[in-house]
C-alpha positions as CSV (number, residue, x, y, z in Angstrom):
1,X,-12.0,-51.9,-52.4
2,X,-10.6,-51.8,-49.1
3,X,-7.3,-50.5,-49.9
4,X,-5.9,-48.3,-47.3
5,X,-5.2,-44.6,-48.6
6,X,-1.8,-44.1,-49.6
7,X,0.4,-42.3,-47.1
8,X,-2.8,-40.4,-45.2
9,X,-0.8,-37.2,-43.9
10,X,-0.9,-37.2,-40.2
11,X,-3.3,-35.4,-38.1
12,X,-1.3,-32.7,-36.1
13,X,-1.8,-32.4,-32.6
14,X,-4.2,-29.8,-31.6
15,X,-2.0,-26.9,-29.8
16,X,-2.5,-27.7,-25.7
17,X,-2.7,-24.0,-24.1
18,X,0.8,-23.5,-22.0
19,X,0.3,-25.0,-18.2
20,X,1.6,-22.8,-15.7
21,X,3.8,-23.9,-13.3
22,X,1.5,-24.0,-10.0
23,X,5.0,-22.4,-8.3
24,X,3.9,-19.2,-10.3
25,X,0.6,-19.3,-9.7
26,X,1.0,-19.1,-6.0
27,X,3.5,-16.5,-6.9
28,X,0.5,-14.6,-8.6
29,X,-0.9,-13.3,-5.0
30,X,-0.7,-14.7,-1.2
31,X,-3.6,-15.3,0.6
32,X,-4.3,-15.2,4.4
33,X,-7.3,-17.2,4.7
34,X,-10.6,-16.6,6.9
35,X,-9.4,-19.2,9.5
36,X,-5.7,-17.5,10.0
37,X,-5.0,-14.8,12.4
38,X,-1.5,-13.2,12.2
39,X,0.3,-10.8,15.0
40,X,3.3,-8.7,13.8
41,X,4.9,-7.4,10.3
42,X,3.7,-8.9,7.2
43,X,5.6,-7.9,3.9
44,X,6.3,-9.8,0.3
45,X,7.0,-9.2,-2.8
46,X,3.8,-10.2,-4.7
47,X,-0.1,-9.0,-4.3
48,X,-1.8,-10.0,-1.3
49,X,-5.6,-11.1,0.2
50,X,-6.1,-10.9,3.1
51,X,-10.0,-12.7,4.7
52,X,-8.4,-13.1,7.9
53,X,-6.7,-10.8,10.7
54,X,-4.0,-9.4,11.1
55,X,-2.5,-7.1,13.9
56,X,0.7,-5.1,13.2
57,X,2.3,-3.4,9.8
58,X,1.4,-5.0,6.5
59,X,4.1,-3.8,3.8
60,X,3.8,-4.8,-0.2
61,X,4.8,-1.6,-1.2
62,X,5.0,-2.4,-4.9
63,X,2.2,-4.6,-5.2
64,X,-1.9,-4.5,-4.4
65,X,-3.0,-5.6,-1.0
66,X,-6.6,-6.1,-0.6
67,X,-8.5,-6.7,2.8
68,X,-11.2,-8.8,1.5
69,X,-15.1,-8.9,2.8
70,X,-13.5,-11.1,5.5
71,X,-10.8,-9.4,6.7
72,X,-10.1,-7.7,9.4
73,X,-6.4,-5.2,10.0
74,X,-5.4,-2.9,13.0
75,X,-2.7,-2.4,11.3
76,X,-0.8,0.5,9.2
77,X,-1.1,-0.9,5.3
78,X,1.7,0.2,2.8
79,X,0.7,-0.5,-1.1
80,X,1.0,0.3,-4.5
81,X,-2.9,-0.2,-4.9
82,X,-5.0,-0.6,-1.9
83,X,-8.4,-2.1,-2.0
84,X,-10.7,-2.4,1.1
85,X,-13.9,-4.8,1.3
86,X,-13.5,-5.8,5.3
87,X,-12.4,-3.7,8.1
88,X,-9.2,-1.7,8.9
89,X,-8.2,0.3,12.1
90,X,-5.1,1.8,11.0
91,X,-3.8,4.3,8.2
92,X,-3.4,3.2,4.4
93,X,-0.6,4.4,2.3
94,X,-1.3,3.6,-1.5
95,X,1.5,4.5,-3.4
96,X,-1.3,5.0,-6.6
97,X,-4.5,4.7,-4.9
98,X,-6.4,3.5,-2.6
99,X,-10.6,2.4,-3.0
100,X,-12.8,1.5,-0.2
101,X,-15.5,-0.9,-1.6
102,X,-19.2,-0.6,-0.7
103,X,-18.7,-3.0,2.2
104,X,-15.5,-1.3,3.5
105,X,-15.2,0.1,6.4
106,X,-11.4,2.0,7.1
107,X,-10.8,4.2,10.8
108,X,-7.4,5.9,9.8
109,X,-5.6,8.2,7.3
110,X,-5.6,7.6,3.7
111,X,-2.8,9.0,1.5
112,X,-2.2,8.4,-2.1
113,X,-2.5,10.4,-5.2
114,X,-6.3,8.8,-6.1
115,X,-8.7,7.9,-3.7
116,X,-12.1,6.8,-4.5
117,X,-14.8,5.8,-1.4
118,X,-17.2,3.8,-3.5
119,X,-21.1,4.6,-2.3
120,X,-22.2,2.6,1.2
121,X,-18.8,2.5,2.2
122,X,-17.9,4.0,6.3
123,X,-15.0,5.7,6.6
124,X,-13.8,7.8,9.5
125,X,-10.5,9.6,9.2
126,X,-8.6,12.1,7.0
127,X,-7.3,11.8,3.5
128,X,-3.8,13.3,1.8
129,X,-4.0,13.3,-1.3
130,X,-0.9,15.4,-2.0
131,X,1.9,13.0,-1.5
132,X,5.4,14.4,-1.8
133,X,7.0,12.9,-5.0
134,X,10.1,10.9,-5.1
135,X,9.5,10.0,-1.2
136,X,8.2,7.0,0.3
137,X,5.6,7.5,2.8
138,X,7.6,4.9,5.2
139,X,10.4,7.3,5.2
140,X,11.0,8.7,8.4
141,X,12.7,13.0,8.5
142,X,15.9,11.4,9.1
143,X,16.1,9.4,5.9
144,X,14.6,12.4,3.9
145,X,17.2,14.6,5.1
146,X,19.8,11.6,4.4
147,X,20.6,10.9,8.1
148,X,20.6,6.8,9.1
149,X,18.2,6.1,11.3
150,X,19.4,6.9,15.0
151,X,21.9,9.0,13.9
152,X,21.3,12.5,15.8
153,X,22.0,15.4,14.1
154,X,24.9,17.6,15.5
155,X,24.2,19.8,17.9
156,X,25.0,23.7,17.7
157,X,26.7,26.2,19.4
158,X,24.4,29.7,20.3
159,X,26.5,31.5,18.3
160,X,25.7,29.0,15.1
161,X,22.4,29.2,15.7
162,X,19.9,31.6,13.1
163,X,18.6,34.2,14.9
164,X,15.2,33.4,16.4
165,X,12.6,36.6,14.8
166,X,9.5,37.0,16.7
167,X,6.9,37.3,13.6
168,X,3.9,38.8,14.7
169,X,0.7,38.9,12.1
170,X,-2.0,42.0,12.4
171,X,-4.4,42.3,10.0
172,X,-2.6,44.5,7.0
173,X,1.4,44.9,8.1
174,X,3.6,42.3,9.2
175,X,6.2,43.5,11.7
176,X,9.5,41.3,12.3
177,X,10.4,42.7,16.1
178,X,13.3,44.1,15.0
C-alpha cells in the first residue's frame, strides 16, 4: 500500500543557462555616464557609450563608439562603426561607417566607406566617402610614405631637384613652356 517505488530514477537537474562572468560583461562596452565629463584622449579596446562629455580625441578604432542622446564630443572620433544620437563638434572617421540618428546633430567631416544621415538628423560639414584602402585615417604623410614621425625628409641639392614645368591650360592644347 504505501510501499515506496523501487529505485525511482532521479530527476536531473534542469540545465542552468551559462552565467557570465560580470568581468566580461563590463568588457562588452564602456560607458561614460551623463554625470562624467572627461578632458583629453580617450581610447580602449572594446565598444564604447558615451551620455556624457568629452573634450579631446576619442580612439576605438576597431570597435563601435556611439555618442548617445546624452552626449556631447568636441572632439575628433576614430571607429570601426560610428553611431551619433547626441552632439559632436569635430570630424568622425568610421573605418565601416558611420550613421547619424534622427536626434544627431555632427559639425565636422565624416569619412568612411557608408554613411547614412537618418531623416531629422542636422549635420553641417563634408563627407569622404572614398577612403584610401589599406591606410588608416590617423596616419599622418610621414607614416604613409614610411618615415617615423619627426623624421624630416632629406633635403636636395638644385641639381637633384625635377625640373619645375610651368603647365599652362587653354581651352583645346596644353603647352608645357618648353
Amino acid at each position: 500500500m504505501w510501499k515506496k517505488d523501487e529505485q525511482s530514477e532521479p530527476v536531473p537537474d534542469k540545465p542552468r543557462p551559462a552565467v557570465r562572468n560580470p568581468v566580461e560583461r563590463i568588457k562588452e562596452r564602456a560607458l561614460i555616464g551623463a554625470s562624467i565629463s572627461i578632458n583629453g584622449g580617450l581610447s580602449g579596446e572594446e565598444d564604447l557609450v558615451v551620455q556624457g562629455q568629452v573634450s579631446g580625441t576619442i580612439s576605438f578604432s576597431d570597435h563601435s563608439v556611439t555618442i548617445g542622446k546624452q552626449g556631447r564630443a568636441q572632439a575628433d572620433v576614430y571607429g570601426k562603426v560610428i553611431s551619433v544620437e547626441g552632439e559632436v563638434q569635430g570630424n568622425l572617421f568610421g573605418e565601416d561607417r558611420i550613421v547619424i540618428r534622427e536626434s544627431g546633430n555632427v559639425f565636422g567631416d565624416l569619412h568612411a566607406p557608408q554613411v547614412i544621415l537618418e531623416e531629422g538628423c542636422k549635420f553641417k560639414g563634408s563627407i569622404d566617402m572614398d577612403a584610401p584602402s589599406g591606410s588608416s585615417p590617423r596616419q599622418t604623410k610621414s607614416e604613409i610614405k614610411g618615415e617615423t614621425p619627426g623624421q624630416a625628409e632629406p633635403k636636395k641639392d638644385a641639381a637633384e631637384e625635377a625640373p619645375k614645368v610651368d603647365v599652362g591650360l587653354k581651352m583645346g592644347s596644353v603647352s608645357s613652356g618648353t
